[in-house]
N, C-alpha and C positions, 0 to 999 in steps of 0.2 A: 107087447110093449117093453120087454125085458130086452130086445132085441139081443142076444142070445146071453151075455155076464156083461153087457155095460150098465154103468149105473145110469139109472133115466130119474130125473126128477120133474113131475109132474107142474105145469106150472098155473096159475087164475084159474080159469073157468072148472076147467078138468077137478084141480084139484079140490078148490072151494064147493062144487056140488055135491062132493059124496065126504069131503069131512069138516064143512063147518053148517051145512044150510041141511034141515031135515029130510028133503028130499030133492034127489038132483031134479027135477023138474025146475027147481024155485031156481034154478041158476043155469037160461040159455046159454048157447055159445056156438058162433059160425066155424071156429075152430080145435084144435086143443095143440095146445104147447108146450113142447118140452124143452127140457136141459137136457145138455149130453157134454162130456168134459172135452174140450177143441181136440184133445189126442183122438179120440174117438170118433171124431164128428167122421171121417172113409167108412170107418168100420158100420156106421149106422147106417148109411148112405148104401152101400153095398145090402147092406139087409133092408131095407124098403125095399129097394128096384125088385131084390129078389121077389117079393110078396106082392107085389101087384104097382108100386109107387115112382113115380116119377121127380124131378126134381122143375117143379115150374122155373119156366125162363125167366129171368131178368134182362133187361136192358142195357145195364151197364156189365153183366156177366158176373161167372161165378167166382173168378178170382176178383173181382172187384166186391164182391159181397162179401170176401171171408176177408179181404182187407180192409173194409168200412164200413161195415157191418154188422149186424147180431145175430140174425137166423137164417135160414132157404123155409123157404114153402114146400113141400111135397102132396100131391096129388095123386089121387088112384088113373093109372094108365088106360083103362077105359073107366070116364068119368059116369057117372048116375045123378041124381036132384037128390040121393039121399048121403051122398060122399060128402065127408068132412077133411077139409086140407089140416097137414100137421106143419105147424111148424116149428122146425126144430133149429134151436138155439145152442149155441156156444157160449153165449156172455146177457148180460139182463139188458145193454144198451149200446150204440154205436160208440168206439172210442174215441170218436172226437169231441164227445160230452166230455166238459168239466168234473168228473165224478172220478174217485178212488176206492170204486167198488171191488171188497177183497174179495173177488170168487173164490181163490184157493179154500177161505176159512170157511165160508157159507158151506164152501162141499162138505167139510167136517161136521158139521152142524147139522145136517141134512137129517130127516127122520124116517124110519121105511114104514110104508105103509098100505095100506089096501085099496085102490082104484079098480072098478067093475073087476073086479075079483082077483086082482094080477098084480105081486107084490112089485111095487116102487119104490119110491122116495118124496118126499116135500120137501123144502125149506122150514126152517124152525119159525115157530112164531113170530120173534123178531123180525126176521128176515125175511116172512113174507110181507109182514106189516109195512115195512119198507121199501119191499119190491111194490106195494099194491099202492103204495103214494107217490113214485114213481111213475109206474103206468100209469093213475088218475094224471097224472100232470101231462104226460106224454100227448096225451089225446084231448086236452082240454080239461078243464077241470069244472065245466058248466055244461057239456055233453047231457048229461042226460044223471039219473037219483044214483044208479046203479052201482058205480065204483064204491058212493060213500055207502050202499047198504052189505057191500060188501067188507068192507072195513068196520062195518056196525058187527054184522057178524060173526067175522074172525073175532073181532074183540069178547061177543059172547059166550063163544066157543073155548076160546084161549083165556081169558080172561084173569084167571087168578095166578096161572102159569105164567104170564108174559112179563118177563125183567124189563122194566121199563126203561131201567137205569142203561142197560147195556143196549136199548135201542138210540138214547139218548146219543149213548155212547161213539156206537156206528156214524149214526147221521153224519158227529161233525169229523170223525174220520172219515167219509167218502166224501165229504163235502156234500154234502144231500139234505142238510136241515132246514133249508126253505122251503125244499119240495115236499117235506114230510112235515112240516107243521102247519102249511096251510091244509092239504087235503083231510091232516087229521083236525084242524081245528073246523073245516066246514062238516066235517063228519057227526061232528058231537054238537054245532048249531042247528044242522038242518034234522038230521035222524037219529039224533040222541047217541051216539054210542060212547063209550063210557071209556074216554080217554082222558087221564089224570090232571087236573090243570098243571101240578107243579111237571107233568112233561111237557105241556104249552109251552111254562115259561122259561125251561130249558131249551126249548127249538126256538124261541122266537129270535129273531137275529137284531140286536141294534139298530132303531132309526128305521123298523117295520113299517112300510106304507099300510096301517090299520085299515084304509077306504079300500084293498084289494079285498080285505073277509067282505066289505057289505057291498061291492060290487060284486062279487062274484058270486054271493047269498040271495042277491036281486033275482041275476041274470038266472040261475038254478032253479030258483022257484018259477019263473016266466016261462021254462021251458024253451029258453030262446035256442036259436042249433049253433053251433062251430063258436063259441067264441076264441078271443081275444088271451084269453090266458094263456100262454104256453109257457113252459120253462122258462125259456131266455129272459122271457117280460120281466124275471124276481132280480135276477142281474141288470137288466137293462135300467131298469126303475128306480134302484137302490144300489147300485155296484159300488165297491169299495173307493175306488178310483176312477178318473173318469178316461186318464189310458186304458182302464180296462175295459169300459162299456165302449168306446171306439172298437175297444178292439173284438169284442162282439158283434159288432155291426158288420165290421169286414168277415169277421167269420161265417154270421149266420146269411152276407150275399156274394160267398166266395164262391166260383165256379164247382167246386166239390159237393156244396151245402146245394147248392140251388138243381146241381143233376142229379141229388139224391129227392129232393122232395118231386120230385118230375119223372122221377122212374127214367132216365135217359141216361148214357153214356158220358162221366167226365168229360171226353174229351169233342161232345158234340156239339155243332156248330148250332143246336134249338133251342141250346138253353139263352141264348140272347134273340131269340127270338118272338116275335110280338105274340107267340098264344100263351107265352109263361107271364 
């Protein structure tokens, strides 16, 4: 995992079952995912293939993925039912999100550490508290108990360590404080964990649509699949301006957005076709 002196930072799953949850059992995972700094990312690349790894295909290709993009998938070359795909990251999210996420500073911050016996690195508590309100948002934020017992978790793990003040901090520097205060506020409604009000009432943003916590508190407990919440919904709902929520809308059905959610090539003629 050291892939010979790059730095690898360990990211969710991976990292969460062997340093915040008593045993990695309590925290499945179809993957594991890493960081690797973008100078890096040949050098890693060239040490997978070597070991057995391939780089799964995309659709729209692999200079399109490191252009609009945030990870490649890597696969074992002859696959098994007991292979786990890696996927290895350069950045936490696609750069056409609204976000001012400082990766340089996070790499500083990074902490080393022991994964199935092979020294790595993690993000600092903050930062992954951050990254992990993020991804809940990424994939729904009524998916399923997990994300938030995972954030119950780290919190019990990290707990007395964790600056809250400097997570505050971050959020409204990356522009991420919506993202990060509903998952943390449904975190400590639904499964208790024990995030500070006075850091509530710093994330909560002016003129908060409140009916999003008991709609999305509802849908969680119901067990419903895929909702309705995804990021853009917090802009789209509430946006400062309403030039800007337009201009959300063109964005999120721009031919870019729509042959990325579709696995298809920008510049194919499917994506305006009747099975999207």
């Amino acid at each position: 995992m050291s892939f010979l002196s790059t730095q690898v930072v360990v990211l969710k799953g991976a990292a969460l079952a062997e340093t915040v949850y008593p045993h990695r059992a309590l925290r499945a995972m179809s993957d594991i995912d890493l960081l690797v700094r973008s100078e890096e990312l040949l050098r890693v690349e060239e040490r997978l293939r070597a070991i057995g790894y391939a780089q799964q295909p995309h659709p729209a290709g692999t200079d399109w993925l490191k252009a609009h993009h945030y990870h490649v998938v890597f696969v074992q070359s002859k696959a098994t039912t007991s292979d786990i795909p890696l996927e290895i990251h350069w950045h936490l999210d696609r750069p056409s999100r609204p976000f001012a996420i400082d990766l340089a500073s996070m790499w500083t911050r990074a902490l080393p550490t022991r994964i199935a016996g092979v020294e790595v690195w993690m993000l600092s508590p903050e930062d992954l508290l951050l990254y992990l309100c993020l991804h809940t948002c990424k994939h729904g934020l009524t998916s399923s108990l997990r994300p938030f017992c995972n954030t119950a978790a780290m919190i019990r793990r990290y707990g007395p360590t964790i600056n809250w003040g400097q997570l505050q901090t971050r959020a409204a520097r990356w522009h991420i404080a919506p993202y990060v205060y509903l998952p943390l506020h449904l975190a400590r409604d639904v499964v208790r964990a024990a995030v500070p009000e006075a850091c509530l009432r710093a994330l909560k943003l002016e003129g908060f649509e409140t009916r999003l916590l008991s709609w999305a508190t509802a849908d969680l407990l119901a067990e419903q699949d895929a909702p309705p919440l995804l990021p853009e919904l917090f802009r789209l709902w509430k946006g400062p301006r309403l030039r800007d929520r337009l201009a959300l809308v063109r964005q999120s059905l721009s031919p870019a957005a729509v042959a990325h959610a579709y696995g298809i090539a920008p510049d194919s003629k499917r994506r305006y076709g009747p099975t999207l």
